[in-house]
N, C-alpha and C positions, 0 to 999 in steps of 0.2 A: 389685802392688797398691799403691795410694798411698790416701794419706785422702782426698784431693780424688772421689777414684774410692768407696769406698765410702761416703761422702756422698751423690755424685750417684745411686748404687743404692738405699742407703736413701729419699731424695726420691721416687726415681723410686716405690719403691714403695710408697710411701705416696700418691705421687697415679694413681697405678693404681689402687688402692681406693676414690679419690673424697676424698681427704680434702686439704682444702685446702693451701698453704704454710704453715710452724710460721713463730712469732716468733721463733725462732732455734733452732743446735742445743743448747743447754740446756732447750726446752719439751718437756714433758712430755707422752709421747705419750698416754695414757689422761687427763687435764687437756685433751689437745684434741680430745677426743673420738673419739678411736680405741677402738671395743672390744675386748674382750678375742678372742673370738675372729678379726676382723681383725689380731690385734695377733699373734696365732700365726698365721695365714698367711703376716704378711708377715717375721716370723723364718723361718719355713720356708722361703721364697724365698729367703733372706737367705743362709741355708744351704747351699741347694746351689750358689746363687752364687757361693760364696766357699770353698767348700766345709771348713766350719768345723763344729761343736757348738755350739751356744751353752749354755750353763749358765743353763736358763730360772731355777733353784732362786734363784740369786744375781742375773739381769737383773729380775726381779721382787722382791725383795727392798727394794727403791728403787727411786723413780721410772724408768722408761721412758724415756732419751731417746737423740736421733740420736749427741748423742756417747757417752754409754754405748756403744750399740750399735756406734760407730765403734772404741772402745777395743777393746771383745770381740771383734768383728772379725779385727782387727789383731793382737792379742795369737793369738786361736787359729788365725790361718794359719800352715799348715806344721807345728802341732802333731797329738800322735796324744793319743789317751787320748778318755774317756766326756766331757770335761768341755769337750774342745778347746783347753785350755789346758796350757801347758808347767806342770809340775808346781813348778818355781821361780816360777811369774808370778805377783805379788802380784794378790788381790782389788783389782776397783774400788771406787773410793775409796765411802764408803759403804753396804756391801755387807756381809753377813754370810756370811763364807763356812762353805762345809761342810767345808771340809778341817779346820778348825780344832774343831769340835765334837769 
């Protein structure tokens, strides 16, 4: 899996749902009017696609976006645990993680 690759899956599924091209991968997917419950579909997708967890707790924490979602990704392939993430992989940047509470 490359970024180029989970890029073009994220896109894809966001215009699978109808929703237009972002002004880049820094915009804000619920800012471009993605709802919430679209917005959990298309992580679910995302999911078995890449066959990851996503850590909605901390993706929703901050803004929504494709490179977020690109990092998390990336970060949790190949990982095991509830979180999808290797228990070493720092929080995205901005992100309140729960390991830390």
């Amino acid at each position: 899996m490359t970024l180029p690759d989970v890029r073009a899956a994220v896109l894809a599924e966001l215009d699978a749902h109808g929703y237009p091209p972002l002004a880049g991968p820094g915009a804000d997917l619920v800012g471009h009017g993605v709802n919430s419950a679209a917005l959990i579909q298309i992580l679910s997708a995302l999911e078995d696609r890449f066959e990851v967890d996503l850590d909605l707790e901390a993706l929703f924490a901050a803004p929504v976006t494709v490179s977020r979602l690109e990092a998390e990704i990336v970060r949790g392939a190949g990982t095991a645990g509830p979180t999808g993430r290797a228990d070493d992989a720092p929080p995205t940047e901005g992100t309140d993680d729960v390991r830390d509470r």
